[in-house]
PAMI-496013 format. One record per residue (C-alpha): residue number from 1; residue in one letter; x, y, z. Coordinates in steps of 0.05 Angstrom, whole numbers, plus 5000, padded with zeros to 4 digits. Example, Ala and Ser with C-alpha at 12.3 -4.5 7.8 and 13.67 -1.06 7.14 Angstrom:
BEGIN
+-----+--------+------+------+------+
: num : residu :    u :    v :    w :
+-----+--------+------+------+------+
:   1 :      a : 5246 : 4910 : 5156 :
:   2 :      s : 5273 : 4979 : 5143 :
+-----+--------+------+------+------+
# end
This chain:
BEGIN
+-----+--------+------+------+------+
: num : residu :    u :    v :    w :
+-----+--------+------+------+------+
:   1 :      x : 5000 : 5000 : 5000 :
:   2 :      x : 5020 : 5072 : 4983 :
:   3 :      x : 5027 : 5136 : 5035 :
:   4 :      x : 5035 : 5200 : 5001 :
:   5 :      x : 5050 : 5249 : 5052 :
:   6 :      x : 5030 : 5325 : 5015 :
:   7 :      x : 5055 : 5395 : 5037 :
:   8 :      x : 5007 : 5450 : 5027 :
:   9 :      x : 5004 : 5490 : 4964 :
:  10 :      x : 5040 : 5564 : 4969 :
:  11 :      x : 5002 : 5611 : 5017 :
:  12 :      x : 4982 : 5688 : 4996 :
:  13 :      x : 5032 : 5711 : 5036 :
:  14 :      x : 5095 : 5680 : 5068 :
:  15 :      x : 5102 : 5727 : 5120 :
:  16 :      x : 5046 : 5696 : 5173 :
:  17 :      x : 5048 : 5660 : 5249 :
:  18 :      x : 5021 : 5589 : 5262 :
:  19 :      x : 4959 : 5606 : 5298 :
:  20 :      x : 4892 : 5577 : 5268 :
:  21 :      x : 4862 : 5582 : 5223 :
:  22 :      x : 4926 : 5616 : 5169 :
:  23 :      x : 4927 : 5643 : 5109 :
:  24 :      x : 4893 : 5628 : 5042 :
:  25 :      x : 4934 : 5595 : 4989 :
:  26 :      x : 4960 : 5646 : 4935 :
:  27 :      x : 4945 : 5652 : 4865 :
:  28 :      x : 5003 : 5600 : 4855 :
:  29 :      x : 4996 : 5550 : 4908 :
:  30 :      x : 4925 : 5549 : 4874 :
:  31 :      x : 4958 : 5527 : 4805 :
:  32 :      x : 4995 : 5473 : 4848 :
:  33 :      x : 4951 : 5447 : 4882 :
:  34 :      x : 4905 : 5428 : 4816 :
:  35 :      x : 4979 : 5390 : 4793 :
:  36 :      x : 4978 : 5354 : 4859 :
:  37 :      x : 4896 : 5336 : 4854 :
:  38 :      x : 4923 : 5310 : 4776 :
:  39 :      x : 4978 : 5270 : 4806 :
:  40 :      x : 4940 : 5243 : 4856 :
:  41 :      x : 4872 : 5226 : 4830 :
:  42 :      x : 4893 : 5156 : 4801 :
:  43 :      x : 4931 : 5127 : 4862 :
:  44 :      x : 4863 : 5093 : 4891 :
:  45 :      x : 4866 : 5128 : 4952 :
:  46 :      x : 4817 : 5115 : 5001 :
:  47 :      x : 4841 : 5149 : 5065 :
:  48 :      x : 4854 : 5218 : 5072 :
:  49 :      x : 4881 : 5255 : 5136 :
:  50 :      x : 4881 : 5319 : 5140 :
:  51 :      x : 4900 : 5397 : 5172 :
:  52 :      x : 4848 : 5438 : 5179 :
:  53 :      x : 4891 : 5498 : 5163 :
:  54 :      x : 4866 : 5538 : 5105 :
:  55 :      x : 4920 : 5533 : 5065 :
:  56 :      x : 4923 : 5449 : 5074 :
:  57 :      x : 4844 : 5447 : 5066 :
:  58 :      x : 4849 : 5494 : 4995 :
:  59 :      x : 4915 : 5448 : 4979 :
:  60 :      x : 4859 : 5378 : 4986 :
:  61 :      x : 4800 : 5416 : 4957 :
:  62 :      x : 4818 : 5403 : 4876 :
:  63 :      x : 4837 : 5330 : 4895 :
:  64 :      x : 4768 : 5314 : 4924 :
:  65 :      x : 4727 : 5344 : 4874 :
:  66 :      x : 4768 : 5284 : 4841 :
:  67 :      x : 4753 : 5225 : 4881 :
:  68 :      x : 4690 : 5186 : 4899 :
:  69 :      x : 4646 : 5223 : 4955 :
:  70 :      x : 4639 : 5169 : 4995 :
:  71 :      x : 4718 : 5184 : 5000 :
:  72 :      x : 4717 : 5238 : 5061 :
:  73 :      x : 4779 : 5272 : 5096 :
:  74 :      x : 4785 : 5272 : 5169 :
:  75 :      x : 4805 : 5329 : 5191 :
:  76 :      x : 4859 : 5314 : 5250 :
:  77 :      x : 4887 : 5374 : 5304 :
:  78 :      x : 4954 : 5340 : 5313 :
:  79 :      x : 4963 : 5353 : 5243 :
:  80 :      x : 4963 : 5418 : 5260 :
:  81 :      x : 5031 : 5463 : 5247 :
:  82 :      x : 5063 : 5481 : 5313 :
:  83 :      x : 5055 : 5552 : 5341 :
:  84 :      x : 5121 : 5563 : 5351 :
:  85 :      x : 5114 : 5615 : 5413 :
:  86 :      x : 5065 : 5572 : 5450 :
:  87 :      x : 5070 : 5491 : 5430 :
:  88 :      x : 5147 : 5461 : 5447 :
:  89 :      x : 5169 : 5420 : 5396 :
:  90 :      x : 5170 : 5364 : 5442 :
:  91 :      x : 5102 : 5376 : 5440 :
:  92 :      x : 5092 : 5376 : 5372 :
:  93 :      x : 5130 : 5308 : 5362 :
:  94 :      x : 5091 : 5270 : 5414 :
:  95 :      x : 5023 : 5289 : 5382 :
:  96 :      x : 5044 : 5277 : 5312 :
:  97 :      x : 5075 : 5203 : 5332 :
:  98 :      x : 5017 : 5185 : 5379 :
:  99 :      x : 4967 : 5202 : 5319 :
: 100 :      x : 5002 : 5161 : 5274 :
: 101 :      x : 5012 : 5102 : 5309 :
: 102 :      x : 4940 : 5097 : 5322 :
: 103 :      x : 4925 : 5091 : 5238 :
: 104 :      x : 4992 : 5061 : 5231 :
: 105 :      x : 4955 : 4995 : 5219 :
: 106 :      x : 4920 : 5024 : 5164 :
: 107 :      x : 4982 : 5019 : 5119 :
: 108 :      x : 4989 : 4962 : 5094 :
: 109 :      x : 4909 : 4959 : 5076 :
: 110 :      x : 4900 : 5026 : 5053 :
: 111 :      x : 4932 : 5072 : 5003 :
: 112 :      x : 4927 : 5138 : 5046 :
: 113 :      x : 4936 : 5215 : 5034 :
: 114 :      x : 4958 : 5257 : 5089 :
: 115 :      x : 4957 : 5324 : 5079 :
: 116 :      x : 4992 : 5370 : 5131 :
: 117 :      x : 5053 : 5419 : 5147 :
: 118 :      x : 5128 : 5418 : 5152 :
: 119 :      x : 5129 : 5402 : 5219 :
: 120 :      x : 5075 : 5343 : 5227 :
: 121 :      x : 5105 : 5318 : 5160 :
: 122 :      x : 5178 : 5322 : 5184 :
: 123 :      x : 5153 : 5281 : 5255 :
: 124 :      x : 5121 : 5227 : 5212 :
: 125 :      x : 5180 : 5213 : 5169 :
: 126 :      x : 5225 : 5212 : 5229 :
: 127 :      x : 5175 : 5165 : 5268 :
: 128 :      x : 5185 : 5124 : 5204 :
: 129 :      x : 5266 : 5127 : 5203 :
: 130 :      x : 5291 : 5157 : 5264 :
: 131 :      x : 5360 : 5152 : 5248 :
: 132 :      x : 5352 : 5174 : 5179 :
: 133 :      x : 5385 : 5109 : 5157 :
: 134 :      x : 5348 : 5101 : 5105 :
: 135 :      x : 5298 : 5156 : 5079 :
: 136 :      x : 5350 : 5204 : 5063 :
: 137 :      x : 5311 : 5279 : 5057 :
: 138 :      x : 5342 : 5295 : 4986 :
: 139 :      x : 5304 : 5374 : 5011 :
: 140 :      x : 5311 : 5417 : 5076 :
: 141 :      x : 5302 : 5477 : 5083 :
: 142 :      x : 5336 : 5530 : 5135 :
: 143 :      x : 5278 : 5518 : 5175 :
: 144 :      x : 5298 : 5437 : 5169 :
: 145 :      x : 5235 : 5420 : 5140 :
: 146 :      x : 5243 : 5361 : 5092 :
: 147 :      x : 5187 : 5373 : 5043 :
: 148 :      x : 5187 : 5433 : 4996 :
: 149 :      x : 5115 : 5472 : 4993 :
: 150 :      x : 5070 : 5436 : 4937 :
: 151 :      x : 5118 : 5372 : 4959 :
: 152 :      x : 5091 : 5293 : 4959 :
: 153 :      x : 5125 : 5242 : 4987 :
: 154 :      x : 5102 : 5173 : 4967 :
: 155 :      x : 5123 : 5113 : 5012 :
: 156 :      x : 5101 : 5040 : 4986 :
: 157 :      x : 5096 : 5007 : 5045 :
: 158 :      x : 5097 : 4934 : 5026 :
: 159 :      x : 5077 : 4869 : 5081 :
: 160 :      x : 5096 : 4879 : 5145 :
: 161 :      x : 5165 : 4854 : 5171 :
: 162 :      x : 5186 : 4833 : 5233 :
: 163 :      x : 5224 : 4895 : 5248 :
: 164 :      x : 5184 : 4948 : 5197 :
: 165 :      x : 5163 : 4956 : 5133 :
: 166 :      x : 5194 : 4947 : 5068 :
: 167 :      x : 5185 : 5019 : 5040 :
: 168 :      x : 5203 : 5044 : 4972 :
: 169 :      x : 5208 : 5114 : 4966 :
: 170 :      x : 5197 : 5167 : 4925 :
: 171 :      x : 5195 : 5241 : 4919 :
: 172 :      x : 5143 : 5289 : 4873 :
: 173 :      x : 5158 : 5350 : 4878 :
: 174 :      x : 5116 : 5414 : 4846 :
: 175 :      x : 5165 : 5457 : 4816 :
: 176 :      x : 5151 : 5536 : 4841 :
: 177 :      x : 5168 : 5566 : 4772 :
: 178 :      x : 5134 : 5517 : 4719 :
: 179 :      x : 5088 : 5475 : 4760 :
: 180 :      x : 5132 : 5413 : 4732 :
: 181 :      x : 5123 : 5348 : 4764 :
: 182 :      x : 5191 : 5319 : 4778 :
: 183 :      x : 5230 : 5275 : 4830 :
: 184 :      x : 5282 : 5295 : 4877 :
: 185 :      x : 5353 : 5263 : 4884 :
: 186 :      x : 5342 : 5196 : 4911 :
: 187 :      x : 5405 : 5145 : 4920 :
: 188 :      x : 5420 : 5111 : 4855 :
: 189 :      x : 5378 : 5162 : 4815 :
: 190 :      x : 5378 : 5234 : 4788 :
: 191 :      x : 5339 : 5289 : 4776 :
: 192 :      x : 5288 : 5275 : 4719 :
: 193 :      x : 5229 : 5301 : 4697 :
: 194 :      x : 5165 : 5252 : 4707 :
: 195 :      x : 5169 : 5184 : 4720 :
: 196 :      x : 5181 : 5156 : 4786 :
: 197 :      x : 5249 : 5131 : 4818 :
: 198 :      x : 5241 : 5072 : 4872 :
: 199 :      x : 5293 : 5054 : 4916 :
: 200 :      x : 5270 : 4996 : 4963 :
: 201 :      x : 5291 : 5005 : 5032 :
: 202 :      x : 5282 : 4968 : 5100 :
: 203 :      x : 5263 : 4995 : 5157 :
+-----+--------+------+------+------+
# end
């Protein structure tokens, strides 16, 4: 089963706090989300997670006008961005992680969206690889986030193992200037337009 973990689309303004509910998406992030909604309508997903931030909800909106409507998001707080001047990020890590480990099961029987932040997005990958042994963040940011805005990770999560999942990864990223669907630099593989580069990994 597939996880695609999506970024929301580029805001109206970049210059904004974390506090509920945030800015609108932006004439752009508008343009990329419809590119994510066309990359994503096709991948049979049938759970969907979600911020209720504007910006994540307006990032979802094209994509479910897509799917079935029996398909509905949830809409989750933890997947909420941190306020950075009241939430600790200790905070913010044990909230994302105890979330996800409750639908962790869901994995291997669903392919699920979740659509979120830097922060919740950055906590679920490193619940996933702690060590970063093996997902190896081709983006961050100064911030340290790991996914770029209008960014899609895609994680096949195959049977379970004894000690994991065996995970293939790969990396869609909406390019700011041309709206260009491309992959970022995985091991073994280089930057190309379209397509999709799998590594399989072990976790």
């Amino acid at each position: 089963m597939n996880l695609y973990l999506i970024r929301h689309a580029e805001p109206e303004t970049l210059d904004y706090d974390n506090f509920f509910p945030g800015p609108n998406l932006g004439t752009k992030g508008h343009a990329q989300a419809k590119v994510i909604a066309d990359y994503l309508h096709d991948k049979q997903i049938t759970k969907i997670y979600s911020s209720d931030f504007r910006r994540v909800v307006q990032t979802m909106q094209p994509f479910l006008k897509l799917t079935s409507p029996h398909i509905q998001p949830s809409f989750v707080k933890a997947l909420r961005e941190r306020e950075a001047s009241v939430e600790s990020h200790a905070s913010l890590v044990e909230r994302v992680q105890t979330w996800f480990q409750k639908i962790e099961h869901e994995l291997t029987t669903y392919h699920v969206a979740i659509f979120s932040h830097c922060g919740p997005l950055n906590m679920i990958l490193e619940y996933l690889d702690p060590d970063k042994n093996i997902l190896d963040y081709p983006f961050t940011s100064p911030h340290g986030c790991h996914t770029p805005l209008a960014g899609i990770w895609m994680l096949r999560l195959e049977d379970e193992l004894k000690h994991g999942y065996q995970i293939q990864v790969s990396i869609n990223v909406i390019m700011h200037s041309s709206l260009r669907s491309i992959l970022a630099k995985g091991k073994n593989c280089n930057f190309k337009p379209c397509g999709l580069c799998h590594k399989p990994l072990h976790l």
